[in-house]
N, C-alpha and C positions, 0 to 999 in steps of 0.2 A: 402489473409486473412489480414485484417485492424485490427489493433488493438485501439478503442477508446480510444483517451489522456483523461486525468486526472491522480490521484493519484495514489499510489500502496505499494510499497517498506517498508512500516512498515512491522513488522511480523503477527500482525493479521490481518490489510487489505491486503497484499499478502497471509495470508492464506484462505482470505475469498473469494477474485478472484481463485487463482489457485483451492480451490475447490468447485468454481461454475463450472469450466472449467471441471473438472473432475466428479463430477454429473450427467454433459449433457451427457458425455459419457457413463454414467451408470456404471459406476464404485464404486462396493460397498461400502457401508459407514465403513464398517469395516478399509478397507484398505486405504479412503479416508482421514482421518482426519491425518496420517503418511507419505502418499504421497505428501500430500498438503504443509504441515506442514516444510518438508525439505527444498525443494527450496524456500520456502518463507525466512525461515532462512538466507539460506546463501545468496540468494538475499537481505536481511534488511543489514545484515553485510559488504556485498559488498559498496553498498549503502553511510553507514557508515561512512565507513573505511576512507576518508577525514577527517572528523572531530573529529575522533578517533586521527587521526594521528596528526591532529593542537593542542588537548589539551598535547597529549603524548611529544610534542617540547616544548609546553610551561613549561611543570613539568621538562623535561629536563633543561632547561633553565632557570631554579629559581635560584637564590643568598644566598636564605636559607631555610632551610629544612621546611616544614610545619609542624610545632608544637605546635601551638596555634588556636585556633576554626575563631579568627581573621584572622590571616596569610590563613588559607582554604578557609573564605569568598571569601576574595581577590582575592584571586589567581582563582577562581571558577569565580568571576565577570568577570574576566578580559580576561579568556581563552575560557569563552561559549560566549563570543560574537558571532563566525561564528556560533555556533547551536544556538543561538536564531535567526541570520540571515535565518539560514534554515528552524527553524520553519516559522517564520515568512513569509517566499518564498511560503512555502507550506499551510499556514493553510488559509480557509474561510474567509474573512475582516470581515466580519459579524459574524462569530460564535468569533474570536478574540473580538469585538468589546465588546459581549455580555459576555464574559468572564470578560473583562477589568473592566466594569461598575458594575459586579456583588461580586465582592470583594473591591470594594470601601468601607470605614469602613464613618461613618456620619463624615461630614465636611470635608471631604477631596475632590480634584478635579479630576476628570475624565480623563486618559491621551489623551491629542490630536491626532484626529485621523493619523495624518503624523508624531506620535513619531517614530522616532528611533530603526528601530528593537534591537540592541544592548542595549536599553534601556528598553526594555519592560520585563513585569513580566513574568519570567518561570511558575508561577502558570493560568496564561491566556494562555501563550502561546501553552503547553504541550496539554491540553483538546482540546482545539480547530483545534492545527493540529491533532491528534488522531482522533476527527472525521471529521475532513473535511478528513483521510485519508479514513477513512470508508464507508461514505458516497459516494465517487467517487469509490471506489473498487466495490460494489455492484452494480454500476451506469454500470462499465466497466463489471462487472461479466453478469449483465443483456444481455449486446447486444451482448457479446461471447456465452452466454446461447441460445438465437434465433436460430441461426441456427441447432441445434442438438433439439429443439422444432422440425423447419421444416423436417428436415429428418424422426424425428417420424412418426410427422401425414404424409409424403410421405407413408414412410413403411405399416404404419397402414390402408391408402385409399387402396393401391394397395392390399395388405391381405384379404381386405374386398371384393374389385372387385373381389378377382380371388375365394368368398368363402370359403377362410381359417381363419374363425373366431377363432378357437379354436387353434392356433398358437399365440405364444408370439413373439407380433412387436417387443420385446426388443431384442428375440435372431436373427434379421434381423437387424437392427438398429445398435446397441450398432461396432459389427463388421464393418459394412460402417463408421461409425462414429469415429473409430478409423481409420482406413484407411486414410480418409479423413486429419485426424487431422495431421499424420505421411506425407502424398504427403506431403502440405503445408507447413510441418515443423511448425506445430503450435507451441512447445517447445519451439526455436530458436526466433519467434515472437513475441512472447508473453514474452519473459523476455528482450528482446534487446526493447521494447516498453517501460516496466516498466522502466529499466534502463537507459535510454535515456532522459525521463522526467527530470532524476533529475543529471546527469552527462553529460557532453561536449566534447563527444566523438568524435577524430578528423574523419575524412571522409577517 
């Protein structure tokens, strides 16, 4: 089982992959948007958890207390550099680009396209990774989706060959299709995939 690279690890593009994933397998919607919804969580947090950990060193490591709206600017400039790095890793050139140009206020310049990520607007940069996250979740949701398509229409040809019209391909399907998912270890693939893109996991 391959998992297609692009994006993931936000909590709503990982909730919108893990439950496309969960869909194919006919897994009702009641219990899908709670199943989905967890490990996307704690996958976003995992994720994270670096750059959580660089600002939390930098507030450590202040000289003086943040007390004035000035002093938070600062310290906020100076500490999201790695997550605007990250945005910046992660988001679209193009949807960034269109972001950039779109809050230009008259007579002001356009920022170059080889600025600086640490230089760039949290306000371009935020939208643009969010959907370039989205856009490739549904992309990756798509082609995990296919195969639990094919197993249907399998179930559903053979039902039809043998004259068992009035049988739900689901309650034949939905069972192989978790089987399947469980050999493979799709759980294990499917989140070491996600996580892998955006962490440098030694070998």
């Amino acid at each position: 089982m391959v998992i297609p690279t692009g994006h993931g690890p936000t909590i709503t593009a990982s909730d919108a992959l893990l439950g496309s994933v969960l869909d194919g397998q006919g897994v009702e919607v009641e219990r899908l948007s709670v199943a989905a919804a967890s490990p996307a969580v704690i996958l976003a947090f995992y994720v994270m958890h670096p750059i959580v950990s660089s600002v939390q060193t930098a507030y450590q490591e202040l000289d003086q207390p943040l007390t004035t709206m000035q002093a938070t600017a600062d310290f906020l400039d100076g500490s999201l550099g790695e997550y605007r790095a990250y945005l910046a890793r992660h988001a679209d050139p193009e949807l960034l680009r269109f972001f950039e140009r779109a809050q230009v206020t008259d007579g002001a310049d356009v920022p170059p396209p080889d600025l600086a990520a640490e230089d760039r607007s949290l306000s371009a940069l935020l939208p643009a990774y969010a959907l370039s996250e989205l856009k490739d979740a549904f992309l990756m949701g798509f082609y995990l989706y296919l195969p639990f398509v094919v197993v249907d229409l399998v179930v559903s040809s053979i039902l039809l060959a043998l004259g068992m019209m009035m049988m739900s391909p689901v309650t034949i399907s939905a069972p192989i299709k978790l089987i399947l998912f469980v050999v493979l270890d799709g759980w294990s693939l499917l989140s070491q995939g996600l996580v892998l893109q955006y962490l440098d996991v030694p070998a």
